[in-house]
N, C-alpha and C positions, 0 to 999 in steps of 0.2 A: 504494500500500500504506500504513496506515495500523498500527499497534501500538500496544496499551492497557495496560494491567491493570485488574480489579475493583477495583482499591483507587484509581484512576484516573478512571475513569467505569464509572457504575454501567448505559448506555445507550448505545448508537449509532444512526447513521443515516446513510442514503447518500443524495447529491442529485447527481440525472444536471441536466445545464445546458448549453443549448443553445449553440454559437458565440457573439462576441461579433461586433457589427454587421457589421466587415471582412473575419470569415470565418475570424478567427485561433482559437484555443482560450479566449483568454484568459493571466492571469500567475496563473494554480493557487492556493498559497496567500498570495499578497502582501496586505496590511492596508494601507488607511491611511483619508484623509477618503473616496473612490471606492473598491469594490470592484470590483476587475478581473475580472466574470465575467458571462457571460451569462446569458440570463434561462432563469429555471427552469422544467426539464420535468416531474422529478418527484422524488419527495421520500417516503423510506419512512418505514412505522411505526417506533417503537422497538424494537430487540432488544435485549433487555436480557440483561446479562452476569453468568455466575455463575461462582463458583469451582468445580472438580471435583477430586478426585484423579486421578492419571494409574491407566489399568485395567490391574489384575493381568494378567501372562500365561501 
């Protein structure tokens, strides 16, 4: 799960990624000099994100 606001990113996008060589998942969002993730499947367009009012009921 991931949570935004508009005033955060203006877009998102979701990248499905295969196993990592050993079979494991990978370490999800860890950063450093190697990213810990396998290689990519697939990779969406942008949905871009707008403000709304919440609807009258």
């Amino acid at each position: 799960m991931w949570r935004t606001t508009v005033s955060l990113a203006s877009y998102a996008r979701a990248e499905v990624r295969h196993p990592m060589a050993d079979g494991s998942p990978g370490q999800g969002n860890t950063m450093g000099e190697v990213l810990l993730f396998g290689p990519m499947a697939a990779l969406t367009n942008p949905v871009f994100l707008t403000a709304t009012t919440a609807p009258h009921s």
